[in-house]
Each structure stands twice: as C-alpha cells, then as structure tokens.
RODO-2510 file (C-alpha; in nm, 4 decimals, decimal comma):
residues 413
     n   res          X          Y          Z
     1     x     8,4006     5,8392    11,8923
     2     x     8,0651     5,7199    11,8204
     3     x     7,9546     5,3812    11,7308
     4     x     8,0275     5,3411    11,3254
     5     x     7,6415     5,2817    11,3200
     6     x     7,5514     5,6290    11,3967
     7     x     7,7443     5,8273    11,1519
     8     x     7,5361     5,9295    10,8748
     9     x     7,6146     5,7623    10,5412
    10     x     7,6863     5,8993    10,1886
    11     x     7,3108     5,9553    10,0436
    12     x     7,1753     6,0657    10,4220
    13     x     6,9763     6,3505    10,3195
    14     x     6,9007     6,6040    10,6275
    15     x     6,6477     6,8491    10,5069
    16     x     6,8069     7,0011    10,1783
    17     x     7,0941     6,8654    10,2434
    18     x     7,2559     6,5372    10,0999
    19     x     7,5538     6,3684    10,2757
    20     x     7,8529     6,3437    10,0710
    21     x     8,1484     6,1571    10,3052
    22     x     8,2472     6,2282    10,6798
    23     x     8,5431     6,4722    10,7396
    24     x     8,6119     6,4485    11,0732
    25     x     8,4808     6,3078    11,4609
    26     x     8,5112     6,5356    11,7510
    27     x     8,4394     6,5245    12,0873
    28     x     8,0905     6,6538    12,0834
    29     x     7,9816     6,6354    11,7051
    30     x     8,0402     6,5431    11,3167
    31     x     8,1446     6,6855    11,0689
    32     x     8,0541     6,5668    10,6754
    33     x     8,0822     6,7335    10,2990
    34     x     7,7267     6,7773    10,1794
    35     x     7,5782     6,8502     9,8981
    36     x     7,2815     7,1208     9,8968
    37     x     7,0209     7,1258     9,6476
    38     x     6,7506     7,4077     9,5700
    39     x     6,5444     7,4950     9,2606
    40     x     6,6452     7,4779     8,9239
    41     x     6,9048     7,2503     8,9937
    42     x     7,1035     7,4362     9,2019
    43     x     7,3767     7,2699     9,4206
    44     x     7,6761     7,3977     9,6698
    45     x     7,9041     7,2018     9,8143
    46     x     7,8827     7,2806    10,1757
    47     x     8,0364     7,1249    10,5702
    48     x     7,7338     7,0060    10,7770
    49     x     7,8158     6,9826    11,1583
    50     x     7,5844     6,8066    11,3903
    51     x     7,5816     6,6608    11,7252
    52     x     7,6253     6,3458    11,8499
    53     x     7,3269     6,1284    11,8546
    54     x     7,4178     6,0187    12,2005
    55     x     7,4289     6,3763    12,2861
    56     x     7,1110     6,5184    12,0769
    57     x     6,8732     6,4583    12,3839
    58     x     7,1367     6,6572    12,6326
    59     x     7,0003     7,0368    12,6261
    60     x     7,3394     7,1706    12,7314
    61     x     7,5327     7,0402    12,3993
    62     x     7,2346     7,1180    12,2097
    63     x     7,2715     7,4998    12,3245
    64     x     7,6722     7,4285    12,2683
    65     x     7,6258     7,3853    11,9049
    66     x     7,3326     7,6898    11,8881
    67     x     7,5371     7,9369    12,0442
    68     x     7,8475     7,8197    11,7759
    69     x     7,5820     7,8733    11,4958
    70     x     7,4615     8,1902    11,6061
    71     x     7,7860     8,3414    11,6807
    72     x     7,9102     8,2265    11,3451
    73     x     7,6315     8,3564    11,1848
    74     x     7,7245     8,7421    11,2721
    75     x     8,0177     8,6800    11,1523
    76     x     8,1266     8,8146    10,8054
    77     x     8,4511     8,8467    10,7010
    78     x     8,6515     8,6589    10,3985
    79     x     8,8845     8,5208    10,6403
    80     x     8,6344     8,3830    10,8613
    81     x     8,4243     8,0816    10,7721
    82     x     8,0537     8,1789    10,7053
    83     x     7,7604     7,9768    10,8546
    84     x     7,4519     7,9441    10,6098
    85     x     7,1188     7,7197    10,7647
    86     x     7,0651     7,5857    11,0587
    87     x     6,8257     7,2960    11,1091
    88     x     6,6976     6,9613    11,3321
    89     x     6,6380     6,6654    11,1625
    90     x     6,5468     6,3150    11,3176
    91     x     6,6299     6,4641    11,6583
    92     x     6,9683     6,6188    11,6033
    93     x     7,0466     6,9663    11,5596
    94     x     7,3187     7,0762    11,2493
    95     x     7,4310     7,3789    11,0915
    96     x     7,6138     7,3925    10,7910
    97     x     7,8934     7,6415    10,6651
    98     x     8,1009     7,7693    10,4192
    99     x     8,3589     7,4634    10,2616
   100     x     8,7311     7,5441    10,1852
   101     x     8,8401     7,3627     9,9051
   102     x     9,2095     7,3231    10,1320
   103     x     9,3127     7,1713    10,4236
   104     x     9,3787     7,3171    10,7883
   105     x     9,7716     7,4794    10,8616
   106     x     9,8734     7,1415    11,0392
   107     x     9,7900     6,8591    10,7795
   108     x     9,9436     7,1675    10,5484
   109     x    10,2855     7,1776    10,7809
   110     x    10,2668     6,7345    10,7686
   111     x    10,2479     6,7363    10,3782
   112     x    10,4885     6,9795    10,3379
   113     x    10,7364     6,7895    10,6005
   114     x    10,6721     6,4263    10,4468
   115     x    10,7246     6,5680    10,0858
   116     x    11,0759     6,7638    10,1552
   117     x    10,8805     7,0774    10,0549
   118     x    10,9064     7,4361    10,2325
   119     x    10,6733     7,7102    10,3365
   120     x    10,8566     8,0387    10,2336
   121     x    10,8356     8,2985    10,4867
   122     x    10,6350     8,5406    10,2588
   123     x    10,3638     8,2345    10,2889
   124     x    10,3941     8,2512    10,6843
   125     x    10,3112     8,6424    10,7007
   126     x    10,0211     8,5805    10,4559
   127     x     9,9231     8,3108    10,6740
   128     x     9,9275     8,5122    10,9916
   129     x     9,8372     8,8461    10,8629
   130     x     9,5034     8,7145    10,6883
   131     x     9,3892     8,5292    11,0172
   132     x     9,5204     8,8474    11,2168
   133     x     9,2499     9,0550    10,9894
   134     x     9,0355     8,7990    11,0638
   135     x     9,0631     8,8110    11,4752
   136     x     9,0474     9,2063    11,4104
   137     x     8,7149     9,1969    11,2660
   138     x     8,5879     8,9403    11,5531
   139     x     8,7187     9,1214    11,8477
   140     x     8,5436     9,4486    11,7064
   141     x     8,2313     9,3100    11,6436
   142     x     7,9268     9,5046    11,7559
   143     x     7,5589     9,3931    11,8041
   144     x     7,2503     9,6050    11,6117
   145     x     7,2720     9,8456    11,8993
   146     x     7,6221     9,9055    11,8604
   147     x     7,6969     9,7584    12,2180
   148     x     8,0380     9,5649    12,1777
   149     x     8,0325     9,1618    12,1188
   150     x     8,3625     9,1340    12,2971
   151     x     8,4022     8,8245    12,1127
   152     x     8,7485     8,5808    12,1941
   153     x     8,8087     8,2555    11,9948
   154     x     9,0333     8,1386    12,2729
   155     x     9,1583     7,8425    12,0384
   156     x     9,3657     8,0328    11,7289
   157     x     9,5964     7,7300    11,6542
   158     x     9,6918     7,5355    11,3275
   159     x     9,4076     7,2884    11,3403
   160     x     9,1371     7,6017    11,3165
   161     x     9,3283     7,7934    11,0124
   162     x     9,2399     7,6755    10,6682
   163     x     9,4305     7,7457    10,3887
   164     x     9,2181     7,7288    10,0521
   165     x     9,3955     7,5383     9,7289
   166     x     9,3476     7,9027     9,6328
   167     x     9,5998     8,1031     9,8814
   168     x     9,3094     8,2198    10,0752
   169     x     9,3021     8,1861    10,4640
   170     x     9,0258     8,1610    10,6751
   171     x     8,9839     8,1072    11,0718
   172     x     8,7314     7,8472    11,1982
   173     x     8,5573     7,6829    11,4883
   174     x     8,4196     7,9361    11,6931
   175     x     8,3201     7,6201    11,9461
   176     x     8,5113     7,7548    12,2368
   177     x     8,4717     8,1578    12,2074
   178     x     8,3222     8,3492    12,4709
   179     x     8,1358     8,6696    12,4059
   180     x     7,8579     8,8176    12,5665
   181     x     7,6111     8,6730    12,3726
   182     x     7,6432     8,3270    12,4225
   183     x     7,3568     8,1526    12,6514
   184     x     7,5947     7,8637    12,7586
   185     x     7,8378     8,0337    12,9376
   186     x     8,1632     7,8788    13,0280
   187     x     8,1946     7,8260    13,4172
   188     x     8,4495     8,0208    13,6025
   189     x     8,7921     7,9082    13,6172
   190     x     8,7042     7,6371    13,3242
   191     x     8,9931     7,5652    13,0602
   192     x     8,8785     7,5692    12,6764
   193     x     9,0879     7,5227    12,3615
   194     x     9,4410     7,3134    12,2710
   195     x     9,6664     7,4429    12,5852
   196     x     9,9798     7,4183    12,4118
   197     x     9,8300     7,7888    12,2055
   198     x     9,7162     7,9163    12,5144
   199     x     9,8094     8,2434    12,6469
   200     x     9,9735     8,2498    12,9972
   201     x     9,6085     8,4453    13,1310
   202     x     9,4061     8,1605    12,9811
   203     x     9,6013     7,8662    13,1505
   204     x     9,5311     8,0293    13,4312
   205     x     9,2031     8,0575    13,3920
   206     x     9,2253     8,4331    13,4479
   207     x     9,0037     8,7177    13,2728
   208     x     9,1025     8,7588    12,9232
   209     x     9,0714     9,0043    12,6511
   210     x     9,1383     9,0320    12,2605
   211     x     9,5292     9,0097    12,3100
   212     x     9,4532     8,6629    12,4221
   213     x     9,4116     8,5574    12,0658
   214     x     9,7278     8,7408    11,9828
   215     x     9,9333     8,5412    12,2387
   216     x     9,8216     8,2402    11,9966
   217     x     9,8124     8,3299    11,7008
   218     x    10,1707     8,4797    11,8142
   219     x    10,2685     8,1551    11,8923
   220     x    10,1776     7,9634    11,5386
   221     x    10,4038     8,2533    11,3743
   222     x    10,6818     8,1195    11,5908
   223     x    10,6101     7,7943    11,5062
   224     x    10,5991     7,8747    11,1499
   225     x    10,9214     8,0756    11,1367
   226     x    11,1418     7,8740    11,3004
   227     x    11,0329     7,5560    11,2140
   228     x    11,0283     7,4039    11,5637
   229     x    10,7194     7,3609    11,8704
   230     x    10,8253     7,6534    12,1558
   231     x    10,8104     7,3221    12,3368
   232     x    10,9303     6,9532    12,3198
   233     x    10,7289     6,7991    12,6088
   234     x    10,4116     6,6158    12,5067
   235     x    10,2649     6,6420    12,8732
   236     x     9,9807     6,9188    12,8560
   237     x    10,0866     7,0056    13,2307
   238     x    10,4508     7,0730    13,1885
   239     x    10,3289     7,3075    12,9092
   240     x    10,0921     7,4841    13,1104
   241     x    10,3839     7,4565    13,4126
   242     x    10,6930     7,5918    13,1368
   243     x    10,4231     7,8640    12,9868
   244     x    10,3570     8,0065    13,3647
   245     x    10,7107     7,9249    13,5029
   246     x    10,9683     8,0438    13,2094
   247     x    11,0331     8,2942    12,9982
   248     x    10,9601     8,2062    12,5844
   249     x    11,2169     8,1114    12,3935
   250     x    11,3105     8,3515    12,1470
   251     x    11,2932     8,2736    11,7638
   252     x    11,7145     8,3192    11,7072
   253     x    11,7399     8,0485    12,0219
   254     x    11,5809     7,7864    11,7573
   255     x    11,7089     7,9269    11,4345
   256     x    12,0706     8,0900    11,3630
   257     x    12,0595     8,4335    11,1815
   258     x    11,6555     8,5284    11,2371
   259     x    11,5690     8,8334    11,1182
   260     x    11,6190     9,0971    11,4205
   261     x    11,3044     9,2851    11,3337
   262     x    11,1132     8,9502    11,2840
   263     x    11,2013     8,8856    11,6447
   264     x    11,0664     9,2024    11,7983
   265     x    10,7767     9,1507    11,6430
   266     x    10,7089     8,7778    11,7535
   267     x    10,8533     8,8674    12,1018
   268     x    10,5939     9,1836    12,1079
   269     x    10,3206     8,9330    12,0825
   270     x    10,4019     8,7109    12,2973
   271     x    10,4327     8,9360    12,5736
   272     x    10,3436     8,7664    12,9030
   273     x    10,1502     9,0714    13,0212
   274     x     9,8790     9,1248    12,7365
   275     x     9,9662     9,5396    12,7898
   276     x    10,3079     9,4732    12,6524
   277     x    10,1406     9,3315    12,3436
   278     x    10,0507     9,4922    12,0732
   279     x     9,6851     9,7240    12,1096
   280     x     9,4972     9,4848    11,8728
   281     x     9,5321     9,2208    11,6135
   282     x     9,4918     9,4738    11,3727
   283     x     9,8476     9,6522    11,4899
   284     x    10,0227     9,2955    11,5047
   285     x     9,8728     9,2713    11,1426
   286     x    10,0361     9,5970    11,0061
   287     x    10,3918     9,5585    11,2257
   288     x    10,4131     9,1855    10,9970
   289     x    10,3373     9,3933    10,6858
   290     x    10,5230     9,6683    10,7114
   291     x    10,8437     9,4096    10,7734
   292     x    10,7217     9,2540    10,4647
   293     x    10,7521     9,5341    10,2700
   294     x    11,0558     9,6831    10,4427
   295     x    11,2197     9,3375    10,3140
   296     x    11,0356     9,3054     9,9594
   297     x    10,8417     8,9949    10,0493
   298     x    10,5243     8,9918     9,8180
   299     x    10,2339     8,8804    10,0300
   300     x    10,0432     8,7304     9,7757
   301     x     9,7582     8,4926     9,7683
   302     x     9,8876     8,4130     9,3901
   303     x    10,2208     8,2819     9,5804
   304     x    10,0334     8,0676     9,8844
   305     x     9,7877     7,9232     9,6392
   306     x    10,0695     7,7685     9,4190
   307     x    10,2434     7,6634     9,7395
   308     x     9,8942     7,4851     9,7983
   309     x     9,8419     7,3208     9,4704
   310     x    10,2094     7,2048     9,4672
   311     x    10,1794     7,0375     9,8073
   312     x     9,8304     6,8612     9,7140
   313     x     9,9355     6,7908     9,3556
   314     x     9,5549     6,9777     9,2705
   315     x     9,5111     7,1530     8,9077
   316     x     9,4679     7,5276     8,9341
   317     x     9,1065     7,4820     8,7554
   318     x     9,0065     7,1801     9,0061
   319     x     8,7249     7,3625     9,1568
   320     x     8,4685     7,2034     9,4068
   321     x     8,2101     7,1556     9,1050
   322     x     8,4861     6,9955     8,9617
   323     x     8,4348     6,7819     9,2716
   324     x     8,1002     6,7422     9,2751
   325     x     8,0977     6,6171     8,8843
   326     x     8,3500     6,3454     8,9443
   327     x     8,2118     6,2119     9,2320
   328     x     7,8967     6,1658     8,9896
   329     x     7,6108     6,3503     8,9475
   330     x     7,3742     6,0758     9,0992
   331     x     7,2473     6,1472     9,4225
   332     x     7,4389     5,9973     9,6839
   333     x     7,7967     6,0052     9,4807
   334     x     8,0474     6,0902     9,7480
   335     x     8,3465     6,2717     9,7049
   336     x     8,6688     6,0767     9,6442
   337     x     9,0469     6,2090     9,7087
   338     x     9,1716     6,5016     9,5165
   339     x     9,3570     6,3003     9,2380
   340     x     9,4041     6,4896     8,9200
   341     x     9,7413     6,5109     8,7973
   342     x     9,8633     6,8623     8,8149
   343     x    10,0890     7,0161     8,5279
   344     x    10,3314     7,2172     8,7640
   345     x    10,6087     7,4193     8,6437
   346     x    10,9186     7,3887     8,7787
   347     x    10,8378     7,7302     8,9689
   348     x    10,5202     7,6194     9,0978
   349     x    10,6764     7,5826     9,4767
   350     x    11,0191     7,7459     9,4235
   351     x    11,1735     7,7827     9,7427
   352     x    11,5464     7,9714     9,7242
   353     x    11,8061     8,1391    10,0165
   354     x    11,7104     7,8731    10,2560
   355     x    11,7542     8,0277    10,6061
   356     x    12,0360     7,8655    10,8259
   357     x    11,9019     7,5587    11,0420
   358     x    11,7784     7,5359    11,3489
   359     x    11,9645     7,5157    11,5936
   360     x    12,0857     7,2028    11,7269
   361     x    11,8640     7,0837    12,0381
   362     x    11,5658     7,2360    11,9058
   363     x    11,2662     7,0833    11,9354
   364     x    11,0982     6,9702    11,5990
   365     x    10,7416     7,0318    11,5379
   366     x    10,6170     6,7033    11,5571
   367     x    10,4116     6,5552    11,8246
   368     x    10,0538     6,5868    11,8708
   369     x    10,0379     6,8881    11,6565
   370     x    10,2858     6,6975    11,4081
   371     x    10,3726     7,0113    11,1987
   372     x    10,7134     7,0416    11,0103
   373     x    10,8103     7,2535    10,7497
   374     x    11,1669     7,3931    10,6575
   375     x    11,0619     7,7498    10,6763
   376     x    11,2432     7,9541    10,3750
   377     x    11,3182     8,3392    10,2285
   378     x    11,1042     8,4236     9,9325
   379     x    11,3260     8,4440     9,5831
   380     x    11,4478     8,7892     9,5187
   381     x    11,2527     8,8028     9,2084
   382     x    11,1208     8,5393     8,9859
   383     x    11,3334     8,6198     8,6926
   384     x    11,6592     8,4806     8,8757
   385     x    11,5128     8,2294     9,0178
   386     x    11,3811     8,1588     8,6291
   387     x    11,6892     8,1913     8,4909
   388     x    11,9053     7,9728     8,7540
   389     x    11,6615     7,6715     8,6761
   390     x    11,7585     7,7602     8,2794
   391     x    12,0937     7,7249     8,3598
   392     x    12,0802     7,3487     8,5783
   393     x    11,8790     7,2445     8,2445
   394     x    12,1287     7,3788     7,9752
   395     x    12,4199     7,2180     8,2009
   396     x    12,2014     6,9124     8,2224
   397     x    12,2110     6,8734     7,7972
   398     x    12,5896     6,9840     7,7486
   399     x    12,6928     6,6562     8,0397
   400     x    12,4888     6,4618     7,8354
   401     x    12,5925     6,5335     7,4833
   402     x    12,9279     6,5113     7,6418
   403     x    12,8116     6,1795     7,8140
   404     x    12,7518     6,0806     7,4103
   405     x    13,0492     6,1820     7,2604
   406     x    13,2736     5,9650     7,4949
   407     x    13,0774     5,6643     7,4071
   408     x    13,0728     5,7359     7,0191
   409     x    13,4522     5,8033     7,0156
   410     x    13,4904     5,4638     7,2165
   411     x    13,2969     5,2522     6,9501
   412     x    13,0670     5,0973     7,2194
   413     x    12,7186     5,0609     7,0883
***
C-alpha cells in the first residue's frame, strides 16, 4: 500500500474531477468516489482509478492502466461497467467509470452471512445469468473492421461482480484481460487473476479461449448454490495442485437434495476440457434460464434489488444524488456510510423452503474470499408467503390477549 501521504484527499480536484473519499488500494493503483462537475451545475457521481504515484514514472504500468481504459472504453453493455474520461494530472494517469450504487458479490455474501440473511436461488441465476450476458457481449466483441477482439477477462470472480442497491449486475475490472488489442501484452506462461476462479487451462498457463471465463464464472454459481468454497485449503498451490490433479466436486457432494438439472448444468461448465463446456456464455446463460423457468423461479431485478436494500438497510429512493446532497453540497463534502433507516416490510428479504444443509465436512465459504450465505428456494408465490406471515401475527395477538386474561382473572396488577 502506499504511504498515507500519497493518497489523494477529499477536495483533491484532478481536472473536472473532485475527490470525494478512497474506496479501495490495490496493487498497482487507487481507487476513490468523485464528484464531476460541468456547466450549469451539472454533477455525476463517478469511480476515479489512478496509478500509484510511485509507479506514475514506470511506462509499463502507465500502459497497464491505458490498455484497461481503452479496452473498457469499447465496451458497452448494461452489465458491464462503462469507462467515461481519461486524463493525467500532476504526473499520474486516471480514468474514471461508471459508479454502482452496491457493493461487489463477496462483501454481498459477508453481509448476508454476518446478518443470518439468505440469497434465494432465483437471486443466484440472476446473478450469474446477467454477468453471463455480460461475458457474451465481451467475448463477441468486434473492432470497426469487424475483425474479432477475442477479448477474455480471465478474473470473473465475486470481487469483480457488482450488484447495484437496484438488482442490477454488472462485471468489472478488465485489468487482467487479454485481447488482441492490448499493447502490454502478458508474457508467455505468466499467471493473471485470483487462482482459486481459475480454469484448469489458465493455471497452467496454457492457451485459452472464451470458455475460460465460463470455467469461472461456473465456479461462483457453485459457490453460490451450495453455499460452500469447491475448496477448503487457503494455500494458492494446493488449489492450483487439487484443480489440475482431481476431479470437481459436484454440487449434491456439498448440499443434500440439489436439484439434478441444476447439477448438469454447473457440472457442464465446469468441464475440465473447455469442448465439453458449453459453446459460449451465451448458451450457459439460456441452459440457467430455461431451468428457471422450467421450475417457476422469477428472475427478477425487482426481487435482487430488495434482497440488496434489505442486506444494506438502504431506502428504495436513496439514490447517489441522494448521496451527493448529504454529504453536503460544498465542494470537498465526502461521502459518509449509507445510513438512512429503511422502512422494510416484512417481505422485503423473504426467504422460504430452505434447501437441506450442506453436507457435513463441507467446506464453508470463508477464507480469503470470506463469502457465506445460506443459499435458499424462491417462495412459491408471494401470496402464501403473505398470508403465512398474517397468520404468525394473528397467533402472536390471540397468545397475548390470552397472556392478559390469565393475569386479569388472577387479580395481579
């Protein structure tokens, strides 16, 4: 991490672009909330990466973050994050892009662990099928001249998929993808992304395709269906060593009664030769779809933006304006927590017919990653699920008027 003394402060203004708070420190750059600021007083709340200052002079990182930008930049799809400007101020180069009002899939899978809460499996699909579209879109991706991008993220795991207070899903950090287009190629044999998502042909360091990404992203919907990591040891070798050496568990190993359907299709995806997969991400997307429907499982982003708002105790109307306004609207304000009260329902995050639990031995999904959430079926239909909380409350009344009638026929005060 760099020295505190180098991070930008709230009220840094880069260009037309005003430093809010810091997000996040990774290994090569910074990322902050900003505020930008145009004519007429407009403003939009935007994420500003930039290097490193120890790293601004180094040509190589320089070209890092460049090629990120400009491979962002061709990208536009509602379930990938946009990049808008590009820019160098005071010797370090930024970009800035699109801000989810959310949180990535792991701090999502932490908060929903610490608060008792569940992810129903409706929510998973949505999840996976909207970052699915997303890879589709990438992989396909053709320049002017209609010569193909051949674009792979090569690091599809929970920390790159935001999930919007709104239900909506989008993929992010293109830092590590390889297409043709990038200037600052990756060296033969070299290793990019969080191994434990990798697929078998990327630990190797092998040539890869689109299915690459599927082998991940197949990997999150395990994770997120059965509740457990695919692996309990910490040690990025033995992963790589258990990924190359033997076979992946199968979903209804971790949890008892998993849908037999829901299995193929996992299994399909994680197929350790990437022509047993499935064509594209597009096909995985429709196979998770088609189960939903087969199974009446509304794939709504209605359903994961309750979820959302449930988990972060956010208003449905808390917007980022809302924000930006009570953070202040002097320059400099920076944005605090997310602390309005929200007026939930007692069906904002209504969770019924849990599935059975894992089973015993599995491995939770702690760790590093340090996601856990007790993954369960969508109600039926909302009216029973309506109607059974109707009937805890009128139960609730009659013990207590009952409660009441003791005591008054006892004389106690």
């Amino acid at each position: 991490m760099p020295p505190t003394a180098d991070l930008l402060p709230p009220g840094h203004v880069l260009g037309r672009h005003e430093v809010l708070r810091l997000l996040s420190v990774g290994g090569m750059g910074e990322l902050y909330l900003a505020r930008t600021s145009g004519i007429e007083g407009f403003e939009k709340v935007v994420v500003l990466k930039r290097i490193h200052p120890q790293f601004a002079s180094r040509s190589d990182f320089e070209q890092m973050l460049l090629d990120e930008a400009r491979l962002m930049a061709t990208l536009h799809h509602p379930n990938i994050v946009q990049v808008y400007d590009v820019g160098r101020h005071e010797g370090c180069t930024f970009f800035t892009m699109e801000y989810v009002h959310g949180d990535n899939l792991r701090n999502v899978l932490k908060t929903a662990a610490r608060k008792g809460r569940g992810l129903s499996l409706a929510n998973a699909l949505w999840i996976v099928t909207n970052v699915a579209a997303g890879l589709h879109y990438a992989h396909q991706k053709r320049r002017p001249d209609g010569t193909a991008l051949r674009l792979i993220h090569r690091d599809v795991s929970p920390g790159n998929i935001m999930v919007s207070h709104d239900g909506a899903v989008k993929l992010v950090d293109f830092g590590v993808a390889k297409a043709t287009v990038r200037t600052a190629r990756t060296a033969p044999g070299a290793i990019k992304g969080h191994v434990r998502y990798m697929s078998p042909e990327q630990c190797l360091g092998n040539a890869m395709d689109h299915r690459s990404d599927q082998f991940s992203l197949g990997i999150v919907l395990f994770e997120l269906t059965t509740g457990t990591r695919w692996i309990r040891e910490r040690d990025d070798y033995d992963a790589v060593r258990r990924m190359l050496s033997e076979p992946f568990p199968k979903p209804s190993e971790r949890r008892v009664k998993y849908p037999v359907e829901l299995e193929q299709i996992v299994m399909r995806a994680l197929a350790r030769q990437p022509d047993d997969r499935f064509e594209s991400s597009q096909e995985f997307q429709l196979a998770l779809e088609a189960y939903a429907r087969e199974n009446k499982l509304a794939l709504s982003a209605v359903s994961m933006g309750e979820t959302m708002r449930a988990l972060f105790d956010v208003a449905a109307e808390y917007s980022t304006q809302h924000e930006l306004h009570k953070a202040g609207a002097a320059p400099g304000a920076a944005l605090g927590a997310q602390t309005l009260p929200m007026n939930r329902s007692p069906l904002a995050a209504l969770v019924v017919d849990t599935v059975p639990p894992t089973v015993p031995g599995a491995p939770p999904m702690v760790a590093s990653e340090n996601h856990s959430a007790v993954l369960t079926q969508q109600a039926s239909s909302a009216p029973i699920a309506r109607a059974g909380l109707w009937g805890v409350a009128v139960l609730a009344v009659v013990v207590a008027l009952g409660v009441v009638g003791l005591l008054w026929g006892s004389g106690l005060p």
